[in-house]
C-alpha positions in Angstrom: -4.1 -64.3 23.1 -6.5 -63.3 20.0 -4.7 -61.7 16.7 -6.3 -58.2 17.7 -4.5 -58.7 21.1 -1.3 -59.7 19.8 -0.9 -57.2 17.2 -2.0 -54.4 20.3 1.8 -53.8 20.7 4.2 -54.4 18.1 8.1 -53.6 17.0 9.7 -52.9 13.6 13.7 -53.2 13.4 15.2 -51.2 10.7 11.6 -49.2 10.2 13.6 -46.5 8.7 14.5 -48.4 5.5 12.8 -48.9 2.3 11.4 -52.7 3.6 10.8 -51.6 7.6 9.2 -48.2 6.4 6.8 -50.1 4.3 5.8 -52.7 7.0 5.6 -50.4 9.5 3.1 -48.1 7.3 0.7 -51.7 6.5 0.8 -52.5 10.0 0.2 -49.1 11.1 -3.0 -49.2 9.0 -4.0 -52.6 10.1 -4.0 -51.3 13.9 -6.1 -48.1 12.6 -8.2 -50.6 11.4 -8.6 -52.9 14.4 -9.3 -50.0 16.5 -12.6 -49.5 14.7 -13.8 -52.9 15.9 -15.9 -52.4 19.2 -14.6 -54.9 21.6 -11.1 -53.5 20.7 -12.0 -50.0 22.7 -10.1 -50.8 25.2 -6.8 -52.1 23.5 -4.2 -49.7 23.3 -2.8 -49.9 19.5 1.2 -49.5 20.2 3.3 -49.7 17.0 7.5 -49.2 18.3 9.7 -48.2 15.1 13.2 -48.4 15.8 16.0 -47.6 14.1 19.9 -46.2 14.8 19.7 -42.8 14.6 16.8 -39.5 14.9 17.8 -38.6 11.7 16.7 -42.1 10.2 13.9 -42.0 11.4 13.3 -38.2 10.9 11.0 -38.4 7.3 8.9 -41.1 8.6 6.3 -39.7 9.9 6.0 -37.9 6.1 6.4 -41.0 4.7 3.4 -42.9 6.3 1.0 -39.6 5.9 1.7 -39.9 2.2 1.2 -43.3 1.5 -2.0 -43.6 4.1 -3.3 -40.7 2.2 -3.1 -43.1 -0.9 -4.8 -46.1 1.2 -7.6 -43.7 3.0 -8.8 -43.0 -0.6 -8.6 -46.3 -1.9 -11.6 -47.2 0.9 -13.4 -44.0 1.9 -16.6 -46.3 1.7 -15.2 -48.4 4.6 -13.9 -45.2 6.5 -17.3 -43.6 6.2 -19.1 -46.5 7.5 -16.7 -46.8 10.5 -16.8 -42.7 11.0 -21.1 -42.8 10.8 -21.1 -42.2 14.4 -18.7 -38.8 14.4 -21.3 -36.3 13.6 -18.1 -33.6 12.7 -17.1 -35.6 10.1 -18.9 -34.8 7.0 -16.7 -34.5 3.9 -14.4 -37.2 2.7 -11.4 -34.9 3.3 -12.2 -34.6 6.9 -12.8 -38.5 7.5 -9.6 -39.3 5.2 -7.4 -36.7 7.7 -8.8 -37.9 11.0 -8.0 -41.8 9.6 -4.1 -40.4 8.3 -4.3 -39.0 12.2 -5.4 -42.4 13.6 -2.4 -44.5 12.0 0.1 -41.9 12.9 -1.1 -41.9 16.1 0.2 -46.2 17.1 3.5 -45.2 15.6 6.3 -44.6 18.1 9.4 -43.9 16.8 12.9 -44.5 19.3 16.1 -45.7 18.8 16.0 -47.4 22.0 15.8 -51.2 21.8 14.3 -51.3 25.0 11.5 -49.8 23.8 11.1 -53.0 22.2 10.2 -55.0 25.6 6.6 -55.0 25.8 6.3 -56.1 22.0 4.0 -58.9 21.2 5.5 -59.4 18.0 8.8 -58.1 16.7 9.3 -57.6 12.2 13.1 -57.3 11.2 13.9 -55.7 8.3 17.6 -55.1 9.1 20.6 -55.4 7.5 21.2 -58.6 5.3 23.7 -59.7 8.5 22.9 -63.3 10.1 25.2 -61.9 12.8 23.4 -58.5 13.6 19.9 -60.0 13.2 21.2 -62.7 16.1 22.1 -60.3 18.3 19.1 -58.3 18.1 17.0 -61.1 18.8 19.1 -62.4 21.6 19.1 -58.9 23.1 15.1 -58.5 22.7 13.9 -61.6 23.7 16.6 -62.0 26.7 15.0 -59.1 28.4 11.0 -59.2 26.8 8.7 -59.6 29.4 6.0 -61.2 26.8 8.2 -64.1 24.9 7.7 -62.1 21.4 7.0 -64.1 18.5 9.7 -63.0 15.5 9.0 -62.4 12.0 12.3 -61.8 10.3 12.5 -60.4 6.4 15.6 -62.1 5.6 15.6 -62.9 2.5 18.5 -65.5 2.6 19.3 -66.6 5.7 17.9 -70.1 6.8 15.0 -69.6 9.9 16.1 -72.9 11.5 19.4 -71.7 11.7 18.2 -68.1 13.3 16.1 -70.1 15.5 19.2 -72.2 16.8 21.4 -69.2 17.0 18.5 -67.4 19.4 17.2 -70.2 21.1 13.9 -68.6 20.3 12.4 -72.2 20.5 10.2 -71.9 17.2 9.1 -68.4 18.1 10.3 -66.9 14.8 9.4 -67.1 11.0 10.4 -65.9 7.8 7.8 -63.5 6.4 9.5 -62.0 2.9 8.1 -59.1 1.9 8.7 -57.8 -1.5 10.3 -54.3 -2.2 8.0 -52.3 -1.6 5.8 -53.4 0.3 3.2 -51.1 0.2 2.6 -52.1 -3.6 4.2 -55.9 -3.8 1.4 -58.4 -3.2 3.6 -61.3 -2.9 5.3 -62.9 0.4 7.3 -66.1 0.9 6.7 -67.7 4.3 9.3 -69.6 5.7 8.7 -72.0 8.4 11.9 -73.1 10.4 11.8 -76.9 11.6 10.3 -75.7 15.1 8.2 -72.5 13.8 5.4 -72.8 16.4 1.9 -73.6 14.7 0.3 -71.3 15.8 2.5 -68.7 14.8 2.0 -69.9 10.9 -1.1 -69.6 12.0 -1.4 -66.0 12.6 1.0 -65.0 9.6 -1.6 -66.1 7.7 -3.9 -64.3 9.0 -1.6 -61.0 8.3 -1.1 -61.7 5.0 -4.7 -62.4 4.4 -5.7 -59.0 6.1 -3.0 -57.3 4.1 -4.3 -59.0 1.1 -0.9 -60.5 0.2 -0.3 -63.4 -1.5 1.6 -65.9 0.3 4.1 -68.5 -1.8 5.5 -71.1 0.9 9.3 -71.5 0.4 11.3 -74.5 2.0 13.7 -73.2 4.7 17.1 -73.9 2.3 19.3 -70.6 2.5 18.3 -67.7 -0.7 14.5 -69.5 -0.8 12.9 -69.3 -3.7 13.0 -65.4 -4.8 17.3 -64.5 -4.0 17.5 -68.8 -5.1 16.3 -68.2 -8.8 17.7 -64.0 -9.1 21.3 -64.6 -7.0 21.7 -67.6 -9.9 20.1 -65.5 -12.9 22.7 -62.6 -11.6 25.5 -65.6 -11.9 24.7 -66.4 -15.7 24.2 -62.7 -16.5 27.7 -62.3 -15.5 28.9 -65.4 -17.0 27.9 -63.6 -20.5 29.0 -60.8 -19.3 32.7 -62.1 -19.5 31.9 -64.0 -22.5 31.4 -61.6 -25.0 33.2 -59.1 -23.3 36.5 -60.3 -25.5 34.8 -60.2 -28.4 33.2 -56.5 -27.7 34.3 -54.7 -24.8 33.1 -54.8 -21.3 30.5 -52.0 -21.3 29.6 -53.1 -25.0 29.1 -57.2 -23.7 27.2 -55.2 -20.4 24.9 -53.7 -22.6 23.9 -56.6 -24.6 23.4 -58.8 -21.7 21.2 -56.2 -20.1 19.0 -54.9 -23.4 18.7 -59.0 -24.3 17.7 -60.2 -21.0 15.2 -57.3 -20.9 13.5 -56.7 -24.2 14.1 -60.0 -26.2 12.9 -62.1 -23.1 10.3 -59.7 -22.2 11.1 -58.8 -18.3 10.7 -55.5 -16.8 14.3 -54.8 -16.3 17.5 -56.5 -17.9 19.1 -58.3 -15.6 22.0 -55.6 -14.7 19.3 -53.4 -14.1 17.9 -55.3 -11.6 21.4 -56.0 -9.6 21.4 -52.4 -9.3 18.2 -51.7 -8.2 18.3 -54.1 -5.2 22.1 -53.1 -5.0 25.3 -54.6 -5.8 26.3 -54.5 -2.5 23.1 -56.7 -1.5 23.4 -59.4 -4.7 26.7 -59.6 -2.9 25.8 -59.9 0.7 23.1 -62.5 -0.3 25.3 -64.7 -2.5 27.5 -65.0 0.9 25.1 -65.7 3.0 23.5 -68.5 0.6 27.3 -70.4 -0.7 28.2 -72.3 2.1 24.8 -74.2 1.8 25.4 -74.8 -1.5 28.6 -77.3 -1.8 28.5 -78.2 -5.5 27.9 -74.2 -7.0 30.2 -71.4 -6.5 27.1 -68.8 -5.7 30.2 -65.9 -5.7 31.3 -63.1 -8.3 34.4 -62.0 -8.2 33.2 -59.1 -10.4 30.9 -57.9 -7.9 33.7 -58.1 -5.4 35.7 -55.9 -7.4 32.7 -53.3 -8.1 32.0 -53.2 -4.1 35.8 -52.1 -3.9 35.6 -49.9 -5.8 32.6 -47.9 -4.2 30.1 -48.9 -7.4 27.3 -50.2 -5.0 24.0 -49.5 -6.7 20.3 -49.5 -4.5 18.6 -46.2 -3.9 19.0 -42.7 -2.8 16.2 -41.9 0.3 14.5 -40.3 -2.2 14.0 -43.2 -4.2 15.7 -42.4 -7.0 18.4 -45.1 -8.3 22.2 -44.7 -7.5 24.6 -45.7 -9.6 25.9 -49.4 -11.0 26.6 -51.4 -13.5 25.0 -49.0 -15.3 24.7 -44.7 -14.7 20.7 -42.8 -14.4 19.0 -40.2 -14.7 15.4 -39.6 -13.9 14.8 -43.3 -13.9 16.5 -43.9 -17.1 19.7 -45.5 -17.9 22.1 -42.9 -19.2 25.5 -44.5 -19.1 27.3 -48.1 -19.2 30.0 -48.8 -16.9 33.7 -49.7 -18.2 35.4 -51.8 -16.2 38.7 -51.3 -17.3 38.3 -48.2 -17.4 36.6 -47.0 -14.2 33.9 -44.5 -16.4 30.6 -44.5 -17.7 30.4 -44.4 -21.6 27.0 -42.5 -22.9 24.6 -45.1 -23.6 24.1 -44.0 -26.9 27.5 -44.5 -28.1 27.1 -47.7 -27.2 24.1 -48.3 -28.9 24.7 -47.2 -32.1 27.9 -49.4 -31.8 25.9 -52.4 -30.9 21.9 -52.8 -32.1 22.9 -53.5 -35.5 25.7 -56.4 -34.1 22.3 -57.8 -31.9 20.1 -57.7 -34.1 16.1 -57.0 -34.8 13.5 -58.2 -32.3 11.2 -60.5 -33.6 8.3 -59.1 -35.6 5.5 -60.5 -33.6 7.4 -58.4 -30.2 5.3 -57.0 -27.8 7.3 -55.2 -25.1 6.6 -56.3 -21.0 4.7 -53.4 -20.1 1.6 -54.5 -22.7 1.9 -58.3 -22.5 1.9 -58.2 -18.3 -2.1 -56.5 -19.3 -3.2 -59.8 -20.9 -4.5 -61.8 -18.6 -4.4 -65.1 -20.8 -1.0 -64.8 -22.5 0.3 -68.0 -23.0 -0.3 -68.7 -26.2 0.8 -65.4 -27.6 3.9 -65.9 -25.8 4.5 -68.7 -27.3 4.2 -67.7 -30.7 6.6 -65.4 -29.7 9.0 -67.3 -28.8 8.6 -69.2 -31.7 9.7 -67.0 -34.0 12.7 -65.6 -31.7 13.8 -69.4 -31.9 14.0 -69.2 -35.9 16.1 -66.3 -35.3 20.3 -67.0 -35.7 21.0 -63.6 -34.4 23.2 -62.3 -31.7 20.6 -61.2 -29.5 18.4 -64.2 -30.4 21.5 -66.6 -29.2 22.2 -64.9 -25.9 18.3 -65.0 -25.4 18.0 -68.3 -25.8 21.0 -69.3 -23.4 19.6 -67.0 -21.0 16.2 -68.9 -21.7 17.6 -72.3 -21.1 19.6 -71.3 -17.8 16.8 -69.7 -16.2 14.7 -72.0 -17.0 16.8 -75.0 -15.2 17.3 -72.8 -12.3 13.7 -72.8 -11.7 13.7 -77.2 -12.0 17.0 -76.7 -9.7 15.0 -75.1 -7.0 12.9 -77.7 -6.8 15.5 -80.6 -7.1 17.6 -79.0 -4.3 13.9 -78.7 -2.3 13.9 -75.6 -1.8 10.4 -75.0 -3.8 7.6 -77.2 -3.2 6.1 -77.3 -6.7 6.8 -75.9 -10.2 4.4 -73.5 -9.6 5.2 -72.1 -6.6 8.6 -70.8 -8.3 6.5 -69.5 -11.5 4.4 -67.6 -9.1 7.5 -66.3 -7.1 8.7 -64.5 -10.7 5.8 -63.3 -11.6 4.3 -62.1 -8.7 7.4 -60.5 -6.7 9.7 -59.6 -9.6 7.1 -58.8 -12.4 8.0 -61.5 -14.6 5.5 -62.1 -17.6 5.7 -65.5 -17.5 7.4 -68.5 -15.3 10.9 -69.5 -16.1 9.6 -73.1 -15.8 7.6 -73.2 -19.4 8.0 -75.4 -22.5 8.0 -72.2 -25.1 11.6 -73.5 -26.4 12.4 -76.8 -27.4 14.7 -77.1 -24.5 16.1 -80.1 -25.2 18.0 -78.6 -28.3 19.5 -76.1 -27.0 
């Protein structure tokens, strides 16, 4: 069976969701595309999207016509070549509407699993549940007529294991995309000890199509994304309840989260980021990744307690960020959760309270969102860094502890074989979490620290 073939009639689990919306929308385009190429005419282009409920899968249709709006425009000169024969199409806004048509046009959405039978290929993008995503599988591939190969987006969850549980006999693989997927260029392919060949083989060829690019992880449970962020969460909170005698909980919270964003120079601090892929997730994950871990305790107890208590984080459908450690509004972070409390205090109380306590930023600072636009910015980094090392600060010190522990979670990934090299965690960070440099780097003289 060729790749055009294979991809003729394809399933996404969980297509309602942020991850299963966005493969289904870059696969939906990649059949569009396939169905331009002349010895595909007679292929069928079938693209099943199946979630639990009609009202999940309600705005998806609005979804996809948005964001293949944004694609058709992006490669009008490709659509009008492939269009030269359809003398009614003449403007680009009639050629962009008839391609938004044609990828609509594959998608099927049901929230019957049957509808799944026929599928050549199957993408999950459930739940973060080993159990769920077994039963699925079982159910699917029990009653397929075409032996489906699996591509699951766990994020966590060991393939070789999935692959034992199913009996799928190396038909499945873990292909991780990055939230979103529409926008994230990276993916971490996971090959279980009996992932067929060719199977590799043809995620390859999807990711090259997609133009992704594709960081192999070692199939150890977390990978090398959740591995290095699920233990960078852990030291967080280890701070976290370090200063919070000294200063109060929301006060330690804050510090954490403005040091581990601006001093180290990361797109969000790092209680930012639990809540934007949700507390409830970091949780989840950690579960899923401890009992493969015997010498670590990969658990929070505060998360527990947050999850109790309903403070969950991730997004509304909308998009728009839901509550965590800390409160938003239109993006922003307006509030800092107390603990011991159970309330938000107004950020800028606690600011005012605490800047002076952390301290100035080094003079030679230049914040994420300009350094991330230099293309060659080691050196500058390092200067940087420099200088925040001949800093005895507050903010300096929990930088540089932050520094050190990150950067040994990156060397742990690769003692525990999880990543292949050095650079294949760097690349992780700084492709699928935005990072503006690798953890693994020699800007600190580590060894004093």
């Amino acid at each position: 069976m060729t790749y055009d073939e294979r991809l003729s009639n394809v399933s996404v689990l969980g297509a309602a969701g942020k991850m299963g919306s966005g493969i289904l929308l870059l696969t939906a385009v990649e059949m569009a595309d396939l169905s331009f190429k002349k010895e595909n005419e007679n292929l069928t282009f079938v693209l099943n999207a199946i979630d639990v409920s009609d009202k999940a899968l309600a705005g998806l249709a609005d979804y996809v016509r948005v964001q293949a709006r944004k694609i058709a425009e992006k490669k009008i000169v490709f659509l009008r070549k492939a269009y030269s024969e359809n003398k009614n199409l003449v403007y680009n806004s009639e050629i962009i509407d008839e391609y938004i048509a044609k990828v609509l046009s594959v998608i099927r959405p049901s929230i019957r699993i049957e509808n799944t039978f026929n599928s050549n290929v199957i993408f999950e993008a459930v739940n973060e549940n080993p159990k769920l995503k077994i039963k699925l599988f079982k159910q699917i591939d029990e009653n397929s007529e075409t032996s489906p190969w699996f591509f699951t987006n766990t994020s966590s969850v060991p393939i070789s294991y999935l692959n034992e549980q199913t009996k799928l006999e190396g038909r499945i693989i873990g292909f991780h995309f990055y939230n979103p997927p529409a926008i994230q260029k990276l993916v971490e392919l996971i090959n279980g000890n009996d992932t067929l060949t060719e199977l590799n083989e043809f995620a390859l060829i999807y990711a090259k199509r997609l133009r992704k690019f594709v960081v192999n992880s070692n199939d150890v449970a977390g990978f090398i994304g959740n591995g290095h962020f699920m233990r960078d969460a852990l030291f967080g909170i280890k701070l976290l309840n370090d200063l919070k005698s000294d200063f109060g909980f929301a006060e330690a919270l804050y510090i954490v989260n403005k040091v581990s964003q601006e001093f180290m120079i990361r797109p969000m601090g790092i209680f930012q980021l639990i809540d934007y892929v949700g507390i409830d997730v970091c949780k989840y994950i950690m579960e899923v990744m401890n009992p493969y871990f015997k010498n670590e305790d990969l658990h929070s107890d505060l998360l527990d307690q947050l999850f109790d208590r309903e403070v969950k984080g991730g997004q509304n459908s909308d998009g728009s960020q839901k509550d965590g450690f800390m409160k938003y509004e239109k993006g922003k972070i307006s509030a800092i959760y107390d603990f011991y409390n159970n309330e938000y205090v107004d950020v800028k109380v606690i600011s005012e309270k605490m800047d002076n306590l952390i301290g100035n930023l080094p003079d030679n600072h230049i914040e994420w969102k300009e350094v991330i636009k230099i293309k060659d910015r080691t050196d500058l980094l390092a200067t940087y860094f420099k200088s925040l090392n001949s800093l005895d600060t507050l903010g300096a010190k929990v930088a540089k502890s932050f520094m050190h522990a990150t950067r040994e979670n990156g060397l742990k990934l690769i003692e525990q074989n999880v990543a292949r090299t050095g650079k294949d965690v760097n690349n992780v960070m700084l492709t699928g979490f935005f990072h503006s440099y690798g953890p693994i780097n020699n800007f600190l003289p580590w060894e004093e620290l």
